[in-house]
C-alpha positions as CSV (number, residue, x, y, z in Angstrom):
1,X,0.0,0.0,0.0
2,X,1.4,3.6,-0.8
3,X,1.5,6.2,1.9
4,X,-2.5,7.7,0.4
5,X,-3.7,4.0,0.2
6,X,-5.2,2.5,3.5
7,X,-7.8,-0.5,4.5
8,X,-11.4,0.3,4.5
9,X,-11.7,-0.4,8.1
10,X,-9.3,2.6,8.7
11,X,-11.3,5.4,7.6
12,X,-13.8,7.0,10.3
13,X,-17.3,8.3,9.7
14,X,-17.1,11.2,7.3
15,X,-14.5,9.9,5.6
16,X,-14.8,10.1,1.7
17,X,-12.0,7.9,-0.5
18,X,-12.1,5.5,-4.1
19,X,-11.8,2.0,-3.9
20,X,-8.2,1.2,-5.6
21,X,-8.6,-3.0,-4.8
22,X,-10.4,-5.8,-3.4
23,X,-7.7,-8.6,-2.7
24,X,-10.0,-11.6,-2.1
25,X,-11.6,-14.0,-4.4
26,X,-13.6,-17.3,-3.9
27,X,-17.2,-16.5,-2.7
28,X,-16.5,-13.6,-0.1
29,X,-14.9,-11.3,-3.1
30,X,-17.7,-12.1,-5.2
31,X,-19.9,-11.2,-2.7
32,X,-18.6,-7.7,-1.9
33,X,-18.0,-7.4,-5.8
34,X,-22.1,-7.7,-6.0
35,X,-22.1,-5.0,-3.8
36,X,-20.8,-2.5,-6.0
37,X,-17.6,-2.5,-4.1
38,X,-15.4,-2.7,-7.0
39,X,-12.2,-0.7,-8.3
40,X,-12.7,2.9,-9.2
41,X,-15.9,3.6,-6.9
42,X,-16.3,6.0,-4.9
43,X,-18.0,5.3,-1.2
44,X,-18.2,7.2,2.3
45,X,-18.8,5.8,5.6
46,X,-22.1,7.2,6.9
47,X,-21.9,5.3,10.3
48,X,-20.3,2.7,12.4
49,X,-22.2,0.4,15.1
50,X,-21.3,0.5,18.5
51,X,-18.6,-1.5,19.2
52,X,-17.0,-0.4,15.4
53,X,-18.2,-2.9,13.8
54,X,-20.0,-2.8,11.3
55,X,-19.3,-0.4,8.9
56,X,-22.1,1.5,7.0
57,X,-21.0,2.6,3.3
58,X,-22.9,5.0,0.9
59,X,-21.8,4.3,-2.6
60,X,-24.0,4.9,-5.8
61,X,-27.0,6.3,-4.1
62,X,-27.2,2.8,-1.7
63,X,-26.1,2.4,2.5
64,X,-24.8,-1.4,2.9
65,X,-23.6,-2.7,5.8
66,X,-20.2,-4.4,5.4
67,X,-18.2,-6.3,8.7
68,X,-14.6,-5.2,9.7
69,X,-13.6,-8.6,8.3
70,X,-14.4,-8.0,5.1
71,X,-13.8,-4.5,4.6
72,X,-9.7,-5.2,5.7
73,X,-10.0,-6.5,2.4
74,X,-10.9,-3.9,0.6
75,X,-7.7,-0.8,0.1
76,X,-8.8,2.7,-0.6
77,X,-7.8,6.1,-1.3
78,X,-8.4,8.2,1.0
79,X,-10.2,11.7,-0.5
C-alpha cells in the first residue's frame, strides 16, 4: 500500500475515498463485488455500530452494511 492507500476499516465516519482493490476471491470477493464494491468507486462511511463494527457505506446512491472482516480486504484512497 502507498503512503494515500489504507484498509477500508481505517477510515472513520465522514471519511470520503475511491476503492483502488479488493484482494479476495472465492465466494467472499464475489460477494462484496455484487455490492458495488469494485475498483474505481467511490464510497463514504455514513456510520459505524457501537462496538466499530459494522461499517455502513454510501456508494451509488445505496447504504450497505459491510463487517470489519471483510472491509480489511478492501484498500482505498483516502479523499
Amino acid at each position: 500500500m502507498s503512503k494515500a492507500e489504507c484498509s477500508l476499516r481505517d477510515l472513520q465516519v465522514g471519511d470520503k475515498g475511491r476503492i483502488e482493490r479488493v484482494s479476495v476471491s472465492g465466494e467472499l470477493g464475489r460477494r462484496i463485488r455484487d455490492l458495488g464494491l469494485i475498483p474505481g468507486t467511490s464510497i463514504t462511511v455514513v456510520g459505524r455500530a457501537p462496538l466499530r463494527d459494522p461499517v455502513a457505506l454510501r456508494l451509488e446512491g445505496v447504504t450497505i452494511m459491510l463487517r470489519n472482516k471483510e472491509a480489511d480486504y478492501i484498500t482505498v484512497t483516502k479523499q
